[in-house]
C-alpha positions as CSV (number, residue, x, y, z in Angstrom):
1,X,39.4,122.6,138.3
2,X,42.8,121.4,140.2
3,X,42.2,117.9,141.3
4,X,44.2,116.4,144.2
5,X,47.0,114.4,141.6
6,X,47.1,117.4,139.7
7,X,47.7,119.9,142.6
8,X,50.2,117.3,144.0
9,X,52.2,118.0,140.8
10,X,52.0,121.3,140.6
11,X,53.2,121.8,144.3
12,X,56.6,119.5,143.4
13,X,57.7,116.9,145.4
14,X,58.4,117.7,148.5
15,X,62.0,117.4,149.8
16,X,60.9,116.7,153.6
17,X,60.3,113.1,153.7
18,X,64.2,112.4,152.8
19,X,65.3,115.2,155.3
20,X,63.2,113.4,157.8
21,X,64.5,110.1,156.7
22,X,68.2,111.4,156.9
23,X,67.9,111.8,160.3
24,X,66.2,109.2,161.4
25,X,69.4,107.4,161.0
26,X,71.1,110.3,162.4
27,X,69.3,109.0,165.5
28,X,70.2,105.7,164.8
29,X,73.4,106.6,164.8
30,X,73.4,108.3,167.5
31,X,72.4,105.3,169.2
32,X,74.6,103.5,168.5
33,X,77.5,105.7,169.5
34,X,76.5,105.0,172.7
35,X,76.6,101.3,172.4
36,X,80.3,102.0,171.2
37,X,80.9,102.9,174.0
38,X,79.5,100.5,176.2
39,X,81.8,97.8,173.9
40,X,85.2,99.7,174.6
41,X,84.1,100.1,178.5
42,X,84.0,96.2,178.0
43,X,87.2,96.0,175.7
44,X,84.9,94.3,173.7
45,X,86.9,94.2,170.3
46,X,83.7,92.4,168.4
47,X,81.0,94.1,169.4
48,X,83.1,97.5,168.9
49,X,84.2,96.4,165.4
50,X,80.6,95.1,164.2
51,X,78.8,98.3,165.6
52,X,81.6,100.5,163.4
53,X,80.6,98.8,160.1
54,X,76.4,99.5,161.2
55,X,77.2,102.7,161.8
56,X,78.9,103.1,158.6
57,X,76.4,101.6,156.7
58,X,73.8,104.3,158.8
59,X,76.6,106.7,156.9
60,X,76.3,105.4,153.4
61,X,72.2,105.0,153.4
62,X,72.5,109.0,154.8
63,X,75.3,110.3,151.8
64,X,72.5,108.7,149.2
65,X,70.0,111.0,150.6
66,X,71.9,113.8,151.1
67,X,73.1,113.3,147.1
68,X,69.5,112.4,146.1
69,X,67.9,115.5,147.7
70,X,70.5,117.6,146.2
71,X,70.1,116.8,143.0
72,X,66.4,115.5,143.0
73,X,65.4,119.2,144.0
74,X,61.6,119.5,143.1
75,X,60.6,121.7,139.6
76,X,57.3,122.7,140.6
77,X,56.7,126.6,140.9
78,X,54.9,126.0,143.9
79,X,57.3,124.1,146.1
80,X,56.9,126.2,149.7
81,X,59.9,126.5,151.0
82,X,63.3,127.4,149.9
83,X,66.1,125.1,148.5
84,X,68.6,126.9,150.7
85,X,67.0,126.8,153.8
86,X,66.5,122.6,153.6
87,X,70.2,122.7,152.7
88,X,71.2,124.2,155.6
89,X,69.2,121.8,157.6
90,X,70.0,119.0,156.1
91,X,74.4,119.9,156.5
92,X,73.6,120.1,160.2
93,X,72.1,117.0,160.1
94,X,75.0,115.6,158.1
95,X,77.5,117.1,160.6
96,X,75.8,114.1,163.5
97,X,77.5,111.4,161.1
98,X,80.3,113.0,160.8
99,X,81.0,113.0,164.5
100,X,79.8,110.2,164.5
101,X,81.8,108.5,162.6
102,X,84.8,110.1,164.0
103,X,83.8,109.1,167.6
104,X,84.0,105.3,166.0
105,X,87.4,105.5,165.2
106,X,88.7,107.4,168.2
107,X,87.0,104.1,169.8
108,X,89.2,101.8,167.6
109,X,92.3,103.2,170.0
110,X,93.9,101.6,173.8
111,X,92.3,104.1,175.2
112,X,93.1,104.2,179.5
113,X,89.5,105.8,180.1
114,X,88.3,105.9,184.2
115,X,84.9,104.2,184.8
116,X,83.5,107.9,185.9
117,X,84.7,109.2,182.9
118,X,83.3,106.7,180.9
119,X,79.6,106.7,182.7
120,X,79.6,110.7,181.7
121,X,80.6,110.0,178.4
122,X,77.6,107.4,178.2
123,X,75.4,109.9,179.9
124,X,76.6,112.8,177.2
125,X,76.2,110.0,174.2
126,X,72.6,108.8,175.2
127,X,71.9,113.0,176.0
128,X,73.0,113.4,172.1
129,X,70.3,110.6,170.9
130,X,67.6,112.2,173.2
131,X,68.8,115.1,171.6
132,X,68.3,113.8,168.0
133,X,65.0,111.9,168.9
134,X,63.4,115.0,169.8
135,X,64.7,117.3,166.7
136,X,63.3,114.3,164.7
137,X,59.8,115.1,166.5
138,X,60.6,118.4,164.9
139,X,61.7,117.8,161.8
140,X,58.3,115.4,161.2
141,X,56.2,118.2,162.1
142,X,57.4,120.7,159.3
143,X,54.6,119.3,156.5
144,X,51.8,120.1,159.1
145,X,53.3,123.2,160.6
146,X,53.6,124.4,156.8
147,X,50.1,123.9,156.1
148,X,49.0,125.5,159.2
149,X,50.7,128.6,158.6
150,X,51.3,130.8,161.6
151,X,48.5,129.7,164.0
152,X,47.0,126.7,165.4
153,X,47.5,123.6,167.4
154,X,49.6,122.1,165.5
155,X,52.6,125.4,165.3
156,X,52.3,125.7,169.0
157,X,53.4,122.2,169.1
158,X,55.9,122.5,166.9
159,X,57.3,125.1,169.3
160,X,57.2,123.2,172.5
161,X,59.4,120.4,170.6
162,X,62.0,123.4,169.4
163,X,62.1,124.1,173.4
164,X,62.4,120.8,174.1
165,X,65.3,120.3,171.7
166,X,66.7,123.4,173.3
167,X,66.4,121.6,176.9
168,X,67.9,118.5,175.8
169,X,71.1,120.1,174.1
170,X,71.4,122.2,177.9
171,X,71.2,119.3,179.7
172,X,74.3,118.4,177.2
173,X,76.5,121.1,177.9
174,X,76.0,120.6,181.4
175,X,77.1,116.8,181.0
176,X,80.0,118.0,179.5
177,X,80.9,120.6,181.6
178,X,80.5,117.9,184.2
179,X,83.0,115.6,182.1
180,X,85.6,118.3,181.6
181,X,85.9,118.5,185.5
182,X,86.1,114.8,185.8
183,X,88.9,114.6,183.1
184,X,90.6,117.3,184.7
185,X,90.9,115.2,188.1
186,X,91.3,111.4,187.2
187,X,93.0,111.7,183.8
188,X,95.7,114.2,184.6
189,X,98.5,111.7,185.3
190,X,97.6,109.7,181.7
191,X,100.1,109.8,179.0
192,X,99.6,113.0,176.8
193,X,98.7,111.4,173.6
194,X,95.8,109.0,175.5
195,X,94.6,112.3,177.0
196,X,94.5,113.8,173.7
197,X,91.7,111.1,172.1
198,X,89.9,111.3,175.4
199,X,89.5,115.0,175.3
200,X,88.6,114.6,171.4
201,X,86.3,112.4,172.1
202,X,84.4,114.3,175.1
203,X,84.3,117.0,172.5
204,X,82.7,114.7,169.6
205,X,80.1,113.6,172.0
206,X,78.9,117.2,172.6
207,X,78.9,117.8,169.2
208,X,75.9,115.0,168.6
209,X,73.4,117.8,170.2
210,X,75.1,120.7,169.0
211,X,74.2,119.7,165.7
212,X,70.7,118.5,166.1
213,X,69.9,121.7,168.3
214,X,71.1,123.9,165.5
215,X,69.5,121.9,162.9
216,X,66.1,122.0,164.8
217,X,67.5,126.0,164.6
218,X,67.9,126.3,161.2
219,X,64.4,124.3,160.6
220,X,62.3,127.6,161.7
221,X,63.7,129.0,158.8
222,X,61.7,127.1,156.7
223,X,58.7,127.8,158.4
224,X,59.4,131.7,158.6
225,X,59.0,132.5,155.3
């Protein structure tokens, strides 16, 4: 007879807990995007340059991961879902730093941004974390949802946090649709390169729930199968 340990072996190790531990700092790093920004609206030089290195080390504790679940991939003939599919999750996930980190740097620049602009850039930032908070809610209900298989409490609830991943990234591309009009009327007269980063970085800031709605996307391929 199977006992517990030796069933636990059998099945492998499962790969979620690091995927759900990659983006928790994807969150976290979403976060603090939007205190970036709050620190340029200040000109706050410190604050911008000590939130950069945090989110940077948010970078390097999610590049481990993603280089430890690669290469940690569990043995066990039983493992439930497929190598592939987690993968696919987990370069969505990866694609929220890399914004990220890009958004940071755009920041680094004398960047002439008007206070409106700036407030829907805020609102589009924090939209990305609420974004990334809720495809986390997702993401943590995979082991259950697994188990469960097809029916049950706990899938339906998986379901209503997909939708509500789904909501949060619409309510993003209407911020941003928002923003593009607002750049269009108070930024026309800035010089062309400034106008450059700020359109960059309207587009970076969309891309925080772009990428956790397409994660949370790629997710229900895992439970699919």
């Amino acid at each position: 007879m199977l006992t517990a340990h030796t069933f636990q072996d059998l099945m492998g190790k499962s790969p979620l807990p690091p995927l759900q531990q990659h983006l928790r700092l994807a969150v976290d790093c979403c976060e603090k995007i939007a205190l970036l920004l709050e620190a340029a609206a200040r000109v706050d030089h410190g604050e911008l340059k000590a939130l950069r290195f945090k989110l940077i080390d948010l970078v390097q504790q999610a590049q481990v991961i993603h280089a430890e679940l690669g290469r940690d991939w569990p043995k066990g003939v039983l493992v439930p879902i497929r190598r592939r599919d987690v993968v696919l999750v987990l370069e969505s996930q990866q694609e929220i730093f890399d914004a990220g980190q890009q958004i940071a740097s755009v920041l680094q620049l004398p960047l002439n941004i008007p206070p409106q602009v700036n407030r829907l850039m805020l609102s589009l930032a924090e939209c990305g974390a609420k974004t990334c908070g809720r495809a986390l809610r997702v993401i943590e209900s995979l082991d259950s949802v697994i188990r469960s298989g097809v029916k049950g409490p706990d899938v339906s609830r998986f379901y209503q946090l997909v939708d509500e991943v789904g909501k949060s990234h619409d309510d993003a591309r209407s911020i941003a649709d928002d923003l593009r009009t607002t750049l269009h009327e108070q930024c026309k007269d800035s010089a062309a390169v400034s106008l450059v980063f700020i359109l960059e970085l309207a587009r970076l800031l969309g891309e925080l729930s772009r990428h956790a709605d397409l994660a949370v996307g790629r997710a229900l391929l895992l439970v699919s199968r």
